[in-house]
Backbone bond lengths (Angstrom), bond angles and torsions (degrees), N, CA, C in turn:
res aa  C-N    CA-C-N  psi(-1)  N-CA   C-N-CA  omega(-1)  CA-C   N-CA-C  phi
1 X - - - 1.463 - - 1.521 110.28 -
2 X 1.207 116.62 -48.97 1.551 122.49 -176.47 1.420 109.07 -54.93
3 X 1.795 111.24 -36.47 1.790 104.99 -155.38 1.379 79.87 -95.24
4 X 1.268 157.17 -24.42 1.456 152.96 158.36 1.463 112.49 -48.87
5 X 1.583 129.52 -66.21 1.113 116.91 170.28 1.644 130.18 -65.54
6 X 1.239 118.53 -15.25 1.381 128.79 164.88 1.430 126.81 -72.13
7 X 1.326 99.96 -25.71 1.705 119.67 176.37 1.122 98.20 -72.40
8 X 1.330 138.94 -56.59 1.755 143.41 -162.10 1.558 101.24 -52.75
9 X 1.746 96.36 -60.36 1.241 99.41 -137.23 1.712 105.94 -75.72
10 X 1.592 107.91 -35.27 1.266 118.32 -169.68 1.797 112.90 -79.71
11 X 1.430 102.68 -31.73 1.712 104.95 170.99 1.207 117.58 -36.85
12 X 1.270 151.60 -55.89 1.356 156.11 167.72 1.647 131.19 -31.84
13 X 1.576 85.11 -50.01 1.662 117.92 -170.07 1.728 105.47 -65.52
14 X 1.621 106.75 -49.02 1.735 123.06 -171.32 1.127 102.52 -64.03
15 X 1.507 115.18 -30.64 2.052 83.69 175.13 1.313 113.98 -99.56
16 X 1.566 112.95 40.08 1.485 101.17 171.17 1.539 91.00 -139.13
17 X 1.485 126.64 17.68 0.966 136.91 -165.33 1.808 117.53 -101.31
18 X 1.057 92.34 131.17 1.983 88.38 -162.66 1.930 109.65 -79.06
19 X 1.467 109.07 -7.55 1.216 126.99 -160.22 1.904 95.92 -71.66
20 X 1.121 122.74 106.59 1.579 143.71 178.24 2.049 98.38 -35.90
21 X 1.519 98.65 122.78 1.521 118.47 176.26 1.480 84.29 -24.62
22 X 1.379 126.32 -89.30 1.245 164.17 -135.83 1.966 95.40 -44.91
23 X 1.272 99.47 -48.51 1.654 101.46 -166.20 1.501 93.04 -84.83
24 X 1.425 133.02 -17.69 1.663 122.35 176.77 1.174 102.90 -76.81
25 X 1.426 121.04 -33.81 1.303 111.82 -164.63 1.752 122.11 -73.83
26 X 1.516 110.94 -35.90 1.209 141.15 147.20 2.160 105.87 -30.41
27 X 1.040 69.37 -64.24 1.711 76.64 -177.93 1.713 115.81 -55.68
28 X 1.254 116.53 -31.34 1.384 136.40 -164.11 1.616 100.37 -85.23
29 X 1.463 115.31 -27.06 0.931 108.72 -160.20 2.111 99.53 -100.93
30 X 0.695 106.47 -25.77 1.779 106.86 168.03 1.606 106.73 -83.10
31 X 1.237 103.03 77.03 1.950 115.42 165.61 1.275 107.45 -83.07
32 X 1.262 110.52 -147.37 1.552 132.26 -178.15 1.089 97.98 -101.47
33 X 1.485 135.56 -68.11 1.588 146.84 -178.37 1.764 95.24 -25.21
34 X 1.461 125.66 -63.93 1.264 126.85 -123.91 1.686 73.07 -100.20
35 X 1.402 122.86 -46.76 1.811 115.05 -161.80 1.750 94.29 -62.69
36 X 1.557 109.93 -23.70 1.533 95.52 -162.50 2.039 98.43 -81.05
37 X 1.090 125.01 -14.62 1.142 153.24 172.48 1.846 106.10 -63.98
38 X 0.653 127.59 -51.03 1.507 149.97 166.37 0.923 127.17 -31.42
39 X 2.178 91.71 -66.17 1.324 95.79 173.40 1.148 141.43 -94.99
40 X 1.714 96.89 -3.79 1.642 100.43 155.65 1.790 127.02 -65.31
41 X 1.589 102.99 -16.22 1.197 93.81 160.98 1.383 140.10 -73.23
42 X 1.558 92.68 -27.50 1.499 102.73 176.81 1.782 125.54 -71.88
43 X 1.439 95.32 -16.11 1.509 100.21 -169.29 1.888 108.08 -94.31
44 X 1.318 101.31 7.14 2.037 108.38 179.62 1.477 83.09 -86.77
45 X 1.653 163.69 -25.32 1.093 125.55 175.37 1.389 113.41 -72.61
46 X 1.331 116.94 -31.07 1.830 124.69 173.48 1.304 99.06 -58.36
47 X 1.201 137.76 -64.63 0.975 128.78 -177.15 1.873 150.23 -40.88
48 X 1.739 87.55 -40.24 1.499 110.73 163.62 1.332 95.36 -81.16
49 X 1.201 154.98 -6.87 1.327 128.62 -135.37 1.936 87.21 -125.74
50 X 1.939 110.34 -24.67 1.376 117.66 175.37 1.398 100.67 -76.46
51 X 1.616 118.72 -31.60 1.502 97.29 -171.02 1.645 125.22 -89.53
52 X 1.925 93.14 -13.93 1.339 100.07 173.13 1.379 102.78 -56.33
53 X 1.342 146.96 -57.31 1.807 158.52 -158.87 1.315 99.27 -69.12
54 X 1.569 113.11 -13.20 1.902 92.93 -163.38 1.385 118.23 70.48
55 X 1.220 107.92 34.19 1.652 99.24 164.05 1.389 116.91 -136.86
56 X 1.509 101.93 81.68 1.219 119.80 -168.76 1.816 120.78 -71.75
57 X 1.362 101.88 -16.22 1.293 79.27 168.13 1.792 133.08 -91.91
58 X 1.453 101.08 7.29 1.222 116.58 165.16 1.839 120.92 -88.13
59 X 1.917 100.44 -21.51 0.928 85.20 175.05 1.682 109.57 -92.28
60 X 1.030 130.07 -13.43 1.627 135.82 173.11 2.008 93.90 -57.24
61 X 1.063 124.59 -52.81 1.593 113.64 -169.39 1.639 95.08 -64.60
62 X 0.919 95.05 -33.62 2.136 81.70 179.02 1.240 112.83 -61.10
63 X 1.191 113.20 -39.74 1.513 133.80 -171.34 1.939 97.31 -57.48
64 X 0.956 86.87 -55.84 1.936 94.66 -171.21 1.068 114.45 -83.60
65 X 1.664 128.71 -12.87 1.560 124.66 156.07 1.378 103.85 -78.99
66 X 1.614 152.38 -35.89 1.209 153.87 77.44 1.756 105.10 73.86
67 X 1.530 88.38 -91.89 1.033 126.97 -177.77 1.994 110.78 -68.29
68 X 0.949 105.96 -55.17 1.458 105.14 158.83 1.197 131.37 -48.30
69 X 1.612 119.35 -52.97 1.306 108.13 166.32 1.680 128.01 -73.94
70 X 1.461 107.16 -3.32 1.550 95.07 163.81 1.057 114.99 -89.48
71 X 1.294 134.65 -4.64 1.602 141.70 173.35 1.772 91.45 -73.51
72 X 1.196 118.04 -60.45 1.620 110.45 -145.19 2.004 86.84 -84.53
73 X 1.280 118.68 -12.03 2.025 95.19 -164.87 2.197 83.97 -78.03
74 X 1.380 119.18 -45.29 1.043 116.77 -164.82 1.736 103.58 -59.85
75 X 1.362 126.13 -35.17 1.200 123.79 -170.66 1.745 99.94 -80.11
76 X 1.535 114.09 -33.67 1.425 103.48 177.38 1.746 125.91 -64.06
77 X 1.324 89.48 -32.90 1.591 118.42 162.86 1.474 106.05 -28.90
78 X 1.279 117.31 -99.60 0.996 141.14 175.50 1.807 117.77 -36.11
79 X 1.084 101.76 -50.89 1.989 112.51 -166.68 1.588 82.05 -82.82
80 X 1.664 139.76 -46.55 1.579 98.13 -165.96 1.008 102.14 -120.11
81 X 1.462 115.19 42.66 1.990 125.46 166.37 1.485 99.86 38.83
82 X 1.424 101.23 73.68 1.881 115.30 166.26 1.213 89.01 -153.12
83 X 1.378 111.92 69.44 1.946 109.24 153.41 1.458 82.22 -104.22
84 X 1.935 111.56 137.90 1.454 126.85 153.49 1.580 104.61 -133.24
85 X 1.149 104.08 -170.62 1.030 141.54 -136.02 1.591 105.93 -84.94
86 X 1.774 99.09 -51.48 1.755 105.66 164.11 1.613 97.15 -61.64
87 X 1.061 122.70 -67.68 1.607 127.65 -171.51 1.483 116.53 -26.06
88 X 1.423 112.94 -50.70 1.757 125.40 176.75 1.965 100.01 -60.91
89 X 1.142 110.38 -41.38 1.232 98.61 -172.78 1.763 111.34 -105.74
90 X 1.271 121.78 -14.67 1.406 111.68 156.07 1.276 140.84 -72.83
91 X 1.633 107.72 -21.31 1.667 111.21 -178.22 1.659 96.19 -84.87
92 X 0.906 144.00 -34.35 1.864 135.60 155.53 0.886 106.84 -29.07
93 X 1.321 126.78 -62.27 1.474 132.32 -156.78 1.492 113.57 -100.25
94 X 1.215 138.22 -2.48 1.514 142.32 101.84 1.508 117.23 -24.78
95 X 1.257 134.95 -40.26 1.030 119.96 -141.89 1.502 98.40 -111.74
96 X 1.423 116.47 -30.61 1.447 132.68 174.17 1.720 113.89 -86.93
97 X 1.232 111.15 -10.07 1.434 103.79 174.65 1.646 102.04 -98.77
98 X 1.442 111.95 -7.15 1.400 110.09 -177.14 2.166 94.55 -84.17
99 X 1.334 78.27 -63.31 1.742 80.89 -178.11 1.879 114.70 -32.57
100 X 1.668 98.06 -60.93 1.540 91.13 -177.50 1.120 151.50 -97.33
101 X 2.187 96.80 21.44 1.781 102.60 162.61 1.305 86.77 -102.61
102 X 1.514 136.02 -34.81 1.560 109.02 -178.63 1.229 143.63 -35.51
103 X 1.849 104.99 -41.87 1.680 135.88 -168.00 1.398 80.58 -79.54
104 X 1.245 132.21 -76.42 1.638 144.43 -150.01 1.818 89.79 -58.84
105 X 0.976 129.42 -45.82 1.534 131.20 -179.37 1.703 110.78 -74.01
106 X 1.666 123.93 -42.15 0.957 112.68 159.75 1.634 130.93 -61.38
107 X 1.270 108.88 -32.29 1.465 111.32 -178.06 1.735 104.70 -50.35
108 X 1.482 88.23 -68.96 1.496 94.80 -173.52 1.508 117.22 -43.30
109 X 0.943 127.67 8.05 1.636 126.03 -174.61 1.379 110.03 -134.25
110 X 1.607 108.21 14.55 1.498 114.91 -157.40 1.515 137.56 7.18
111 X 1.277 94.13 68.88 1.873 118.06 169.83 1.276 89.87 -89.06
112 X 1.651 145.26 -45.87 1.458 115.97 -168.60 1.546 79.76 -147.81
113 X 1.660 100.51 174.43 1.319 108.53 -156.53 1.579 114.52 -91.24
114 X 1.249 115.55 146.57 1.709 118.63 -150.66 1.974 90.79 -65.35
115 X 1.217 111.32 -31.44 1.002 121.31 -156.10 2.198 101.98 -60.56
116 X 1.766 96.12 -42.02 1.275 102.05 175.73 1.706 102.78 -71.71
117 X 0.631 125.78 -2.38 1.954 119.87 169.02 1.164 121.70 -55.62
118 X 1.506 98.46 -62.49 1.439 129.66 -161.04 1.374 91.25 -79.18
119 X 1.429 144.45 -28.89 1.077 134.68 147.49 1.177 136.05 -22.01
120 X 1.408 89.39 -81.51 1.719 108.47 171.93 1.354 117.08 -54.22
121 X 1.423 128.37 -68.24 1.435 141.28 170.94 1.512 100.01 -23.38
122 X 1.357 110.87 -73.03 1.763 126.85 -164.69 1.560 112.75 -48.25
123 X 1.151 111.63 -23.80 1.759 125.21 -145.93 1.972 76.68 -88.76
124 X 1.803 113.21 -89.64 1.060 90.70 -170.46 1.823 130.47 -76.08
125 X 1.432 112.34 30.78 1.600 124.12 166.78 1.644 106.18 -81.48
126 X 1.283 117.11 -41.37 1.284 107.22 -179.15 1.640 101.73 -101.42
127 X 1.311 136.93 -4.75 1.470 105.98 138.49 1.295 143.10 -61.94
128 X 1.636 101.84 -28.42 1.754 92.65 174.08 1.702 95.64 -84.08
129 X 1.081 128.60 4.12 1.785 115.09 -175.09 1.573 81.01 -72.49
130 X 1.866 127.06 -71.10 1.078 116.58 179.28 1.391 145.85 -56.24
131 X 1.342 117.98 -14.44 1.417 105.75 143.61 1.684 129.08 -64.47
132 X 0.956 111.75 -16.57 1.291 131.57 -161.62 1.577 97.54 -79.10
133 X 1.467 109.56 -58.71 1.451 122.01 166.14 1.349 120.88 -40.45
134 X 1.770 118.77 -60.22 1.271 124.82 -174.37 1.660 101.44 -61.97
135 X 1.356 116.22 -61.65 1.707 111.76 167.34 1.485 117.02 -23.53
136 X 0.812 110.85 -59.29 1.520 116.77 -170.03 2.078 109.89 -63.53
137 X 1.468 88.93 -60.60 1.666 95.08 173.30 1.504 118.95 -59.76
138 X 1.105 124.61 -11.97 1.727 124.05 -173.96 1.725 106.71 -151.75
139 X 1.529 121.80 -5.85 1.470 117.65 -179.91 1.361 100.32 51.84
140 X 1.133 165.38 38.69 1.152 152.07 109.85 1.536 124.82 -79.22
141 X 1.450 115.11 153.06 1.461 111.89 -165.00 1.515 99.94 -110.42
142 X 1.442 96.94 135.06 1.461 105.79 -179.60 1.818 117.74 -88.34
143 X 1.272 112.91 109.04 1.755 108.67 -171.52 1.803 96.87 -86.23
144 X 1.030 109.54 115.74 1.135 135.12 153.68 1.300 142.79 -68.51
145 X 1.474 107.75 108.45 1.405 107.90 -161.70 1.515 118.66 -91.10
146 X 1.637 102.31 135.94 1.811 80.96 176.13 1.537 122.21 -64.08
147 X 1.379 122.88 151.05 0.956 143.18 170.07 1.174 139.45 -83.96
148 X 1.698 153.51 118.90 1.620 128.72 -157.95 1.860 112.10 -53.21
149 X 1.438 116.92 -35.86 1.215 136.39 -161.04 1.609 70.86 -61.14
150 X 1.732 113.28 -106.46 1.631 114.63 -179.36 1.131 136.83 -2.18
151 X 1.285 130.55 -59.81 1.370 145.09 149.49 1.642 103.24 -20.38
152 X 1.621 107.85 -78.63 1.301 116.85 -170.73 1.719 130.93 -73.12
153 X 1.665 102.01 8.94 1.440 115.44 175.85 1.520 97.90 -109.33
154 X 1.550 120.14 -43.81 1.915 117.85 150.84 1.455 104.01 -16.17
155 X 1.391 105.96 -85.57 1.568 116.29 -174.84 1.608 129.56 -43.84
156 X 0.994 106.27 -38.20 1.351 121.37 -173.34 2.128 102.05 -83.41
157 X 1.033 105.31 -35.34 1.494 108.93 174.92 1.382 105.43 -73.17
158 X 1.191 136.10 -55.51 1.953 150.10 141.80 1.416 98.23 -4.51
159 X 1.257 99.72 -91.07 1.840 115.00 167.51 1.666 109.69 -16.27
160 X 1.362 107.36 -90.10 1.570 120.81 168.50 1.330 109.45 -28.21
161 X 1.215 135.11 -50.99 1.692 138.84 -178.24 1.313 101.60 -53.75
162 X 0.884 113.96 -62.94 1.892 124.14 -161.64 1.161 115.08 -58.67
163 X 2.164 109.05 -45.91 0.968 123.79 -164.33 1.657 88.48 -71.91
164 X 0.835 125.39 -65.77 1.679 134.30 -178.10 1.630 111.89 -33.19
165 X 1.152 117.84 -43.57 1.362 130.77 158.54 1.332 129.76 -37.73
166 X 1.645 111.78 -69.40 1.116 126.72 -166.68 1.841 96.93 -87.90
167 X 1.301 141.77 -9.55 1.526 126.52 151.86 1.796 128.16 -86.24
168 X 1.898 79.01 1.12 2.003 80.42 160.50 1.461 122.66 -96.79
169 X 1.920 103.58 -11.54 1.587 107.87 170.51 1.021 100.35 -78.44
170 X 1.716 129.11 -65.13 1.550 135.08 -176.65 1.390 109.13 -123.76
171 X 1.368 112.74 130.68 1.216 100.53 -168.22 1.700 93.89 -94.63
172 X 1.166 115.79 -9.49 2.225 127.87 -179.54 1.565 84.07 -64.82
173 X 1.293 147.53 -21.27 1.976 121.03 -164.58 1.307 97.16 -94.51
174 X 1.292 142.09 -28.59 1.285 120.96 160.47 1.591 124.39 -105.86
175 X 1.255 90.00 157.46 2.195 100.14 -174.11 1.714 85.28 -60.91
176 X 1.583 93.78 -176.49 1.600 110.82 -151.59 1.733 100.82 -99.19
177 X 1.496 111.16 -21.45 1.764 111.11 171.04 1.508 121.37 -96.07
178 X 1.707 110.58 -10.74 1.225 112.44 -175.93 1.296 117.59 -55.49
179 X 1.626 143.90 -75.24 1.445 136.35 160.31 1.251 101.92 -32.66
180 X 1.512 153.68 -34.95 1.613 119.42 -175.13 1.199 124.89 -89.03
181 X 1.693 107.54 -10.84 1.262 128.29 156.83 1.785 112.71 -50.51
182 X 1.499 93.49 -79.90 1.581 96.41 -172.30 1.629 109.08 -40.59
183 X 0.929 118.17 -51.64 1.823 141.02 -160.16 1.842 86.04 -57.08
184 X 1.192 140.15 -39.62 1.471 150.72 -137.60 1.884 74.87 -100.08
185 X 1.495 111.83 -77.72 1.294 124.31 -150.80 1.513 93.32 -55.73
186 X 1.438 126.38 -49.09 1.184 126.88 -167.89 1.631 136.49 -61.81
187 X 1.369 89.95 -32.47 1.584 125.35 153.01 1.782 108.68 -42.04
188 X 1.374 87.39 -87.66 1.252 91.69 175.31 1.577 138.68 -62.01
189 X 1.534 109.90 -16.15 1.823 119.94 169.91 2.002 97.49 -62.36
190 X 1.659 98.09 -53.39 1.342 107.10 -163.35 1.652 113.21 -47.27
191 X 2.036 100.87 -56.57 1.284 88.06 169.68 1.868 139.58 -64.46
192 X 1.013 87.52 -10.39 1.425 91.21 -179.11 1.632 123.17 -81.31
193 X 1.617 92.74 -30.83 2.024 102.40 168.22 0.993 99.27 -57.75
194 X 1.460 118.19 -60.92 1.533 120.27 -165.51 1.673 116.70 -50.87
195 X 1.716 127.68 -59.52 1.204 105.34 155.54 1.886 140.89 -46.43
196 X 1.186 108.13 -22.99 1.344 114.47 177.97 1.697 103.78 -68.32
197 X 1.012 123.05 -45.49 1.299 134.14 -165.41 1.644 100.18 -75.73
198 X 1.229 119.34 -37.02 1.625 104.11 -153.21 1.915 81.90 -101.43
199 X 1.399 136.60 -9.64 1.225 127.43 166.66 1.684 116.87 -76.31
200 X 1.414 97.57 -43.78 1.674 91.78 156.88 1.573 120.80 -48.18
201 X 0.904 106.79 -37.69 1.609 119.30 -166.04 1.138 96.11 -60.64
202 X 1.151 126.11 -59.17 1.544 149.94 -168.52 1.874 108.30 -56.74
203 X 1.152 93.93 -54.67 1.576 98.37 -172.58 1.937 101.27 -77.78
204 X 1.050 102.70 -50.89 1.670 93.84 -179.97 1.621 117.32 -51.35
205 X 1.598 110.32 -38.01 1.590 106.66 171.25 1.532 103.03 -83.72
206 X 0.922 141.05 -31.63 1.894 125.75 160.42 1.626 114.36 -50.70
207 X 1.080 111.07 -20.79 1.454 126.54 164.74 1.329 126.63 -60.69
208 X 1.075 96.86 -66.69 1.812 134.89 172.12 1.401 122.40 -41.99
209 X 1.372 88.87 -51.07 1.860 116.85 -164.04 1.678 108.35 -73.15
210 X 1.604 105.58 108.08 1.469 88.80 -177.22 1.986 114.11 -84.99
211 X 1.605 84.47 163.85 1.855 77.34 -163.17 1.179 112.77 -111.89
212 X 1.735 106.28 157.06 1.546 130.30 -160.93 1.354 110.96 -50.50
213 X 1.237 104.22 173.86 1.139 107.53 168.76 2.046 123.81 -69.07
214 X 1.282 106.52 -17.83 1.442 143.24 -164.26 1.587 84.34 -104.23
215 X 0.721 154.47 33.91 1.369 144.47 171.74 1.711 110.33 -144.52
216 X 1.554 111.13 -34.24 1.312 121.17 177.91 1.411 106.46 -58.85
């Protein structure tokens, strides 16, 4: 409602307005979507900081306000047409700094197995090594699209978090194979994004790459 009624009223005013492109644009870019984005970043030091103490059921409510505000910045996104530009690249990076002090914080306390860390962690470390590579070999940046596999190893690691969560408050709310289940599937979703991704990688710069003289 706000970025709808603010759009009407103020559109008119800016082009007669002496206030510098530069400082509207600034302005445009702190919505609701991106503050609600924010503060899920801000709340992963509370969060490590409940599970460092062992008091997990304070850190599970972080988790689900957490979790709430990435439901509502993407839905605000969308309902008051303020997806930008910080937003596309901050809710990722919300979402991956949550994933990889959580895992790296759960390991260490062995809620899930160190072994699934190094998984997760490793998977997107040697994707940015390979973007990093293709950058370097051709200076162009490769935009990367999500993938259904990706998407659904996101989820399934999400899944795994929570589930991992909620058997350090009670371990009686879930049956006794469910976390070794997820932890199994998740393992295996993760490795498999991760090859999908770094073979794309591969074929788009074999693409890319113009060829030698020895190649003609």
């Amino acid at each position: 409602m706000n970025g709808w009624f603010f759009g009407r009223i103020n559109t008119p005013l800016l082009r007669h307005s002496n206030t510098p492109f530069r400082s509207r644009s600034k302005v445009s870019m702190l919505n609701l979507p991106n503050f609600l984005t924010l503060i899920r970043i801000l709340t992963i030091p509370f969060f490590l900081a409940y599970l460092a103490y062992h008091r997990y059921s304070e850190a599970l409510i972080i988790f689900i306000i957490g979790a709430v505000t990435d439901f509502l910045d993407g839905l605000a996104a969308r309902w008051l047409r303020q997806e930008t530009r910080l937003g596309a690249y901050l809710d990722p990076v919300a979402d991956k700094l949550l994933v990889f002090s959580s895992y790296v914080m759960l390991g260490f306390i062995d809620a899930i197995p160190m072994w699934l860390v190094v998984i997760v962690v490793m998977r997107d470390i040697f994707i940015l090594l390979g973007f990093g590579i293709i950058f370097y070999q051709i200076e162009e940046k490769l935009v990367a699209r999500p993938t259904l596999i990706g998407k659904g190893s996101t989820m399934l690691q999400l899944t795994t978090l929570a589930a991992a969560l909620t058997a350090l408050h009670d371990p009686t709310l879930l049956p006794a194979l469910t976390l070794d289940t997820l932890i199994a599937t998740t393992a295996a979703a993760t490795m498999l994004s991760g090859i999908q991704y770094l073979y794309r990688g591969f074929v788009w710069l074999q693409n890319r790459s113009p060829l030698t003289p020895s190649d003609q």
